[in-house]
Kinemage of the C-alpha trace (Angstrom):
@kinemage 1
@onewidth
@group {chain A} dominant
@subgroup {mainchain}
@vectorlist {calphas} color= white
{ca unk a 1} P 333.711 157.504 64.806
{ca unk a 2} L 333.883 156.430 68.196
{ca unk a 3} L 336.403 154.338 70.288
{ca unk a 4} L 334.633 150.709 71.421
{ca unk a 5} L 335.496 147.803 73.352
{ca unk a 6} L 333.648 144.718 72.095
{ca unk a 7} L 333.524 141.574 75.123
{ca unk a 8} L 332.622 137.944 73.499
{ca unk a 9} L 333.060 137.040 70.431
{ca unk a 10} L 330.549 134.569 70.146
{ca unk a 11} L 328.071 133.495 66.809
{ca unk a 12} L 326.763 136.996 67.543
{ca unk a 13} L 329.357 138.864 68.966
{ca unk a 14} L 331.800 138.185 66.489
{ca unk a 15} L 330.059 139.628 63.631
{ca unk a 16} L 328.451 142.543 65.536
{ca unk a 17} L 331.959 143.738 66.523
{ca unk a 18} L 333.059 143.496 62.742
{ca unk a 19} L 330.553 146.104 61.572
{ca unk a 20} L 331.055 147.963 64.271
{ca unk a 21} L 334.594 148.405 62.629
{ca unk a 22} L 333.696 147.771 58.797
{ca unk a 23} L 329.877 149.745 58.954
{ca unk a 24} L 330.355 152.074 61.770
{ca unk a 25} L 333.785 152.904 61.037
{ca unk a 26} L 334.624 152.545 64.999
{ca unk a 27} L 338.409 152.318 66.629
{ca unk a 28} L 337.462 148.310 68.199
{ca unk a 29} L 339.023 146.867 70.844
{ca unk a 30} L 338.132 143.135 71.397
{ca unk a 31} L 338.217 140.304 74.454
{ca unk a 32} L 337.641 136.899 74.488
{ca unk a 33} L 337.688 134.255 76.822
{ca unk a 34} L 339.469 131.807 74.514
{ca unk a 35} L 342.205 134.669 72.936
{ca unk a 36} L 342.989 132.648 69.628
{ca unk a 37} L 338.897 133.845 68.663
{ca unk a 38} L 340.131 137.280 69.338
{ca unk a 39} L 343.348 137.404 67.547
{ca unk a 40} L 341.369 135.465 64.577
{ca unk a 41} L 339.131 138.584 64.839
{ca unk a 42} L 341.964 141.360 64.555
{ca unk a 43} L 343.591 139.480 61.601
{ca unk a 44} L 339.840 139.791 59.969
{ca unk a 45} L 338.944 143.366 60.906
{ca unk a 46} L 341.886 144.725 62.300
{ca unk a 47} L 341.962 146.961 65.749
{ca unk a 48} L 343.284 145.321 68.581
{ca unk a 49} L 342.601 142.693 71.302
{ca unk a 50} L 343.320 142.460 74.868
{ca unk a 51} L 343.733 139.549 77.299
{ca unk a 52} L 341.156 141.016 80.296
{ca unk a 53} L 337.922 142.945 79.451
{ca unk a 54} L 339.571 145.864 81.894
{ca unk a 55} L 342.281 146.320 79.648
{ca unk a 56} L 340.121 146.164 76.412
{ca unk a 57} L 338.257 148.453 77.400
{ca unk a 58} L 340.759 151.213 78.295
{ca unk a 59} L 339.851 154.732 76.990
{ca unk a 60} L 336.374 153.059 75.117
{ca unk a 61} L 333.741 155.502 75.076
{ca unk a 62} L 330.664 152.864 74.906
{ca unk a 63} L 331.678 148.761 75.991
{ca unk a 64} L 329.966 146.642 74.134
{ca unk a 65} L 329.071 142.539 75.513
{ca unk a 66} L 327.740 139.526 74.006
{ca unk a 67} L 328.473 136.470 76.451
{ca unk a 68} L 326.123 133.807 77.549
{ca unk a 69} L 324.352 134.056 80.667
{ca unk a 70} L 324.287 136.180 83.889
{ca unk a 71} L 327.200 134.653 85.585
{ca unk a 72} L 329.191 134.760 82.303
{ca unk a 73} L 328.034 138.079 82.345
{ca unk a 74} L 329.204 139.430 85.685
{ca unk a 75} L 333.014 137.724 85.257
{ca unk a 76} L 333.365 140.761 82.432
{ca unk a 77} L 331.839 143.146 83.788
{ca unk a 78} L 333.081 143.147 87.778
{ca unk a 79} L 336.118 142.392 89.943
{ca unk a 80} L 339.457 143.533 89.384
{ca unk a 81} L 339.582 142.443 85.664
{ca unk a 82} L 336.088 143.353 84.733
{ca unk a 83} L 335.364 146.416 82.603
{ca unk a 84} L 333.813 148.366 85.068
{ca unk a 85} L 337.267 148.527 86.883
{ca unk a 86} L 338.887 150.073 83.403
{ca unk a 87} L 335.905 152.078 82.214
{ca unk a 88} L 335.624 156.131 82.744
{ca unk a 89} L 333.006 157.980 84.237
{ca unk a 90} L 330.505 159.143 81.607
{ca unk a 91} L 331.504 156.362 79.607
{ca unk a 92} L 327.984 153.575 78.931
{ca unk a 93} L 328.203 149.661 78.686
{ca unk a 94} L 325.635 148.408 76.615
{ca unk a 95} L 324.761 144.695 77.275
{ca unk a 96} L 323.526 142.008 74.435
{ca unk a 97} L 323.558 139.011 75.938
{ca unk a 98} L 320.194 137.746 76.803
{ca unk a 99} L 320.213 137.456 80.507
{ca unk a 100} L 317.804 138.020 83.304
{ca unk a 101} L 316.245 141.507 83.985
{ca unk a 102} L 317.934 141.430 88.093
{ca unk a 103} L 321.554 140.861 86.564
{ca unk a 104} L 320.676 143.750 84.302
{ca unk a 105} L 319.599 146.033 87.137
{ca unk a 106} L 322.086 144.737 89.728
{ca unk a 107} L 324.911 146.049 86.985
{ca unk a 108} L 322.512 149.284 86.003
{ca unk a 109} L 322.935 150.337 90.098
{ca unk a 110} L 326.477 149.072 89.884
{ca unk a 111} L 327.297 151.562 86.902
{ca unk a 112} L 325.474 154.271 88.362
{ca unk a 113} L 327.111 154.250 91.416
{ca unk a 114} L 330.788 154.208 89.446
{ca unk a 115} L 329.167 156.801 86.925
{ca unk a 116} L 328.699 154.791 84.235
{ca unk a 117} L 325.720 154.380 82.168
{ca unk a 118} L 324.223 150.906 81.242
{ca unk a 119} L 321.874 150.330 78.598
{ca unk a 120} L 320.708 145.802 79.169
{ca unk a 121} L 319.898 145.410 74.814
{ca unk a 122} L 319.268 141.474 74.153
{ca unk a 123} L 318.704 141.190 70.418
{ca unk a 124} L 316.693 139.206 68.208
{ca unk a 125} L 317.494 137.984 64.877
{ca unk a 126} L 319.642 134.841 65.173
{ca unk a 127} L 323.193 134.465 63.674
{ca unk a 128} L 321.898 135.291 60.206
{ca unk a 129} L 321.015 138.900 61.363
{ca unk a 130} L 323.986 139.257 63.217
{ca unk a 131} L 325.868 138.255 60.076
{ca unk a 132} L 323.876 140.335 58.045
{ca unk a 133} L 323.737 143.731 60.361
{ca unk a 134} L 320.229 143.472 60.434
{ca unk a 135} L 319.238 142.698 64.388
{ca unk a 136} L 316.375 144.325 66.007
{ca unk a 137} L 317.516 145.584 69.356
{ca unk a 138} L 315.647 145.995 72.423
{ca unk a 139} L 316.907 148.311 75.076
{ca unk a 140} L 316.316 149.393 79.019
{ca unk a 141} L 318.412 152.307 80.356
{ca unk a 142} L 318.138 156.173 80.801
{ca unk a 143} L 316.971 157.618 77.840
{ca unk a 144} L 319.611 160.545 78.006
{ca unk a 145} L 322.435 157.617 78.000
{ca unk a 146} L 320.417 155.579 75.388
{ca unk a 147} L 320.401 158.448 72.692
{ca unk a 148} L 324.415 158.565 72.909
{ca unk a 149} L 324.653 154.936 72.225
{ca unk a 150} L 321.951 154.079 69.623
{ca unk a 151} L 323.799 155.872 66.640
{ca unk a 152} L 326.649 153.383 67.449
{ca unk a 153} L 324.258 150.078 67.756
{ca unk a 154} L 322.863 150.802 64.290
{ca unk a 155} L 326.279 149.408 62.730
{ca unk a 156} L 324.431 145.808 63.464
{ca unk a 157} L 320.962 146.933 63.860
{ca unk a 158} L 317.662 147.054 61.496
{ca unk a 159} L 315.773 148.400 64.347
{ca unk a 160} L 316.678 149.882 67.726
{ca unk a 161} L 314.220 150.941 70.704
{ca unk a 162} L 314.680 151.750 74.239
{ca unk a 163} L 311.668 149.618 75.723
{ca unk a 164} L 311.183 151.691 79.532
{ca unk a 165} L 313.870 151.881 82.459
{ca unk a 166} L 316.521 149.047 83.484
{ca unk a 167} L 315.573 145.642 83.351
{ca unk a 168} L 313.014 146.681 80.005
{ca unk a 169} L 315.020 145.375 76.927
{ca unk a 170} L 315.251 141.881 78.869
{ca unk a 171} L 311.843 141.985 79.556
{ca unk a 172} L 311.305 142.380 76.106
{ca unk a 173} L 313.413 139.824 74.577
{ca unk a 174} L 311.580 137.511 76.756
{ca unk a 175} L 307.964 138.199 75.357
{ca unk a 176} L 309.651 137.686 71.668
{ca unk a 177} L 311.137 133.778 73.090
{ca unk a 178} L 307.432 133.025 74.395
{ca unk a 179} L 305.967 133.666 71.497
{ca unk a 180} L 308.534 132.435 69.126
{ca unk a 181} L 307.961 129.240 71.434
{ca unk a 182} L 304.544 128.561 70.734
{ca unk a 183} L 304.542 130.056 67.425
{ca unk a 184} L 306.757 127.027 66.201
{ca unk a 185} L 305.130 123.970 67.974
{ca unk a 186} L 302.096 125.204 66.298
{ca unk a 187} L 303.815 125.400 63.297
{ca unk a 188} L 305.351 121.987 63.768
{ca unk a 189} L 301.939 120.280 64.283
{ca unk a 190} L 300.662 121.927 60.797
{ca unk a 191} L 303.713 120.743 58.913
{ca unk a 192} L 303.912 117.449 60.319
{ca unk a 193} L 299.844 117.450 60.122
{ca unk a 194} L 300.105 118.407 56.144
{ca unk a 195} L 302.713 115.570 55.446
{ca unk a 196} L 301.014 112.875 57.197
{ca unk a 197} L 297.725 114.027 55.646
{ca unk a 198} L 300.311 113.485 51.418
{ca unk a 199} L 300.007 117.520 51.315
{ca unk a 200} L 302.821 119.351 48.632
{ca unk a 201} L 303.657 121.150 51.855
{ca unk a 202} L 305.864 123.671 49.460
{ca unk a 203} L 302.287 124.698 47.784
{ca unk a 204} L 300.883 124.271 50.896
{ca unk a 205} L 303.282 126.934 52.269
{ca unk a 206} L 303.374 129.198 49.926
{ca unk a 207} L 299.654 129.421 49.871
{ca unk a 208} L 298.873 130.229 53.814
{ca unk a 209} L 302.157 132.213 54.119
{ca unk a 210} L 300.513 134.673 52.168
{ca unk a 211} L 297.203 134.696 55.039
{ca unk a 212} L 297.174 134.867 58.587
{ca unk a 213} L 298.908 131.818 59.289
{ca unk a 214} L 302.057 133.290 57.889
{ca unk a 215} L 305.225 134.279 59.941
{ca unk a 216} L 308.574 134.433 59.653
{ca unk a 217} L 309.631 130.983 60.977
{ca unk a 218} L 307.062 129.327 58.211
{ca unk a 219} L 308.356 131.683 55.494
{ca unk a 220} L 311.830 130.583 56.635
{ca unk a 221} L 311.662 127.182 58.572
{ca unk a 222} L 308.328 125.507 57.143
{ca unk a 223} L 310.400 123.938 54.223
{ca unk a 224} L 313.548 122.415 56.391
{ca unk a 225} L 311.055 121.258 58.952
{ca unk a 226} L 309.530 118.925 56.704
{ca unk a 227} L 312.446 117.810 55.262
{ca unk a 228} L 313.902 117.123 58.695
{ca unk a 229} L 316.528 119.065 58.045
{ca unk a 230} L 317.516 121.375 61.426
{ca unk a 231} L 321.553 121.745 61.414
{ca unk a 232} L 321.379 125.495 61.059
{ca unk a 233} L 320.097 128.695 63.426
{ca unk a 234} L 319.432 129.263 66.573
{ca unk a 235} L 320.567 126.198 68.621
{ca unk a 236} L 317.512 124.291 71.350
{ca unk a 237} L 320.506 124.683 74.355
{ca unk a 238} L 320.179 128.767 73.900
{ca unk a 239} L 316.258 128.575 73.175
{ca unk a 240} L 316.146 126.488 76.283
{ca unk a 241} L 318.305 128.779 78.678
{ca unk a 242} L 316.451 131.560 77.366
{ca unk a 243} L 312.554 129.685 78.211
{ca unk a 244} L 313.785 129.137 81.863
{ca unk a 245} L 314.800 132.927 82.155
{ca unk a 246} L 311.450 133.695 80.842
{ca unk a 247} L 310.005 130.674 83.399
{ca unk a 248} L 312.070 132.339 86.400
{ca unk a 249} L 310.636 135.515 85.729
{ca unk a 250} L 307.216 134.713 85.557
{ca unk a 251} L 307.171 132.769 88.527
{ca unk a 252} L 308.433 136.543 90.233
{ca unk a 253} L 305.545 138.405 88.656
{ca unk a 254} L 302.808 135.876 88.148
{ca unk a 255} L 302.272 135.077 85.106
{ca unk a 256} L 300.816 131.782 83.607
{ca unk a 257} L 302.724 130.241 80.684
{ca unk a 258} L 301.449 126.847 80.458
{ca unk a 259} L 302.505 126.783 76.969
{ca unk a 260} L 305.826 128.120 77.089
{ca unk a 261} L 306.227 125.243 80.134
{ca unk a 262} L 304.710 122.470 77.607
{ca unk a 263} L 307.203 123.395 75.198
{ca unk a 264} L 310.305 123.954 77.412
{ca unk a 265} L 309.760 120.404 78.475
{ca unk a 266} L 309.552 119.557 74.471
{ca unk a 267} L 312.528 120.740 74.263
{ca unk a 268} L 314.153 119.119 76.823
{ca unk a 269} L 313.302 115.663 75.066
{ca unk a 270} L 314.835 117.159 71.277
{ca unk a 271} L 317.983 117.680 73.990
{ca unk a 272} L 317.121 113.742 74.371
{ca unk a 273} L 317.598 112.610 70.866
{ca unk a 274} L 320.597 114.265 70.507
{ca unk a 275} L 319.226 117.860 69.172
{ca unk a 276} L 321.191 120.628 71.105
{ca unk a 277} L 322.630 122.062 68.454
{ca unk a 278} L 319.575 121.796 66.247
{ca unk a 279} L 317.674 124.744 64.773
{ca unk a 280} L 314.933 125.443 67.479
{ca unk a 281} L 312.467 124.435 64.614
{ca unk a 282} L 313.424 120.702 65.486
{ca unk a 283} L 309.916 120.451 67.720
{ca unk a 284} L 308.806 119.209 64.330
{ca unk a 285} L 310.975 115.717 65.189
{ca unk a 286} L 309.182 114.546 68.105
{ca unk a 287} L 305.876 114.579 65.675
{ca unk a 288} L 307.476 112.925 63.124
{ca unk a 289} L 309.454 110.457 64.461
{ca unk a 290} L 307.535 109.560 67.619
């Protein structure tokens, strides 16, 4: 058992902390910007919750953070308030929130130069694996500071793997959103192809699931797409923040992603008809309802 400090208790962060305390067994501390989510949290899972992430994380041996974006990001972590200010040396943050790889070296240097580790460890699985405890976690750090903090991650995680040095695991999150990206506007054009064409797209899918068309967005999405149905998963607004991190970066190491550009900008016009919120599968609308 170890003493944590869990910061944002977002769709993911919210059940991620609870197994840290129901699976792991962990003494959790929790912070959240809007405190009502936190104290709704405590009466779940009990521990404790704080009103600044310095404070919550007060005598934690490993942080833990789930927030939105880099700027969301550095409010926890620095200034007066942040955790950085209340964490001990020899003590390791480990990130979650998919973010840019410089905001996860910037706070890697930061940390090393107060003595604490940092371990950047977007995940990938949607709400259903954080739900579930079944994310698969991808991880840049030191690999000495990474071995003390896996055995705690696996509360929430089906898989767990430090990926190289700082700035790695967001790499690596951002290869899985490019191909998750193309992956489903091809999969949109053969669903949407299959109706059109007066297909039983549920025979349809359960036939080429089984070959090399398969994947897990057809096994799991393929049916809702064609029924238009997309209030579920993982919202276009986060798929879209998450394509122009992986946009940003390429432009920094030169990389071509026409693709991932053609589909950002698909995006963009689901955003149009009023999609946000959908499921990212929702490319599927713009075929069918052009």
């Amino acid at each position: 058992m170890a003493k944590v400090a869990f910061l944002g208790l977002g769709v993911m962060g919210y059940p991620m902390a609870g197994h840290l305390k129901t699976k792991g067994g962990h003494d959790v501390t929790v912070f959240n910007r809007t405190a009502a989510k936190a104290e709704k949290w405590v009466s779940e899972f009990g521990g404790s919750a704080k009103k600044t992430p310095r404070e919550a994380v007060e005598g934690a041996e490993i942080v833990f953070a789930c927030v939105g974006n880099d700027d969301d990001l550095r409010s926890v972590v620095l200034g007066d308030d942040g955790a950085f200010a209340g964490m001990s040396k020899g003590t390791i943050f480990v990130d979650h929130t998919t973010a840019s790889a410089d905001v996860a070296r910037e706070l890697a240097a930061a940390g090393t130069e107060a003595g604490i580790g940092f371990i950047d460890a977007p995940v990938s699985g949607g709400q259903a694996g954080a739900e579930n405890g079944v994310l698969t976690v991808m991880c840049g750090g030191e690999s000495d500071v990474y071995a003390k903090a896996e055995p705690v991650i696996a509360a929430f995680a089906r898989s767990c793997k430090l990926m190289g040095p700082s700035g790695a695991g967001q790499l690596t999150k951002m290869v899985n959103q490019i191909c998750i990206a193309g992956l489903l506007q091809g999969l949109s054009e053969g669903m949407n192809f299959g109706v059109k064409a007066g297909l039983d797209m549920e025979k349809v899918i359960d036939v080429i699931s089984k070959g090399a068309a398969g994947s897990w967005q057809m096994e799991n999405r393929g049916g809702t797409m064609c029924k238009g149905e997309f209030d579920f998963g993982f919202a276009v607004d986060w798929m879209r923040k998450d394509l122009g991190i992986c946009l940003s970066e390429a432009k920094n190491n030169g990389a071509r992603l026409p693709v991932t550009s053609l589909v950002d900008q698909f995006y963009a016009q689901v955003q149009g008809r009023g999609g946000n919120r959908w499921d990212t599968s929702s490319l599927i609308h713009l075929l069918a309802n052009d």
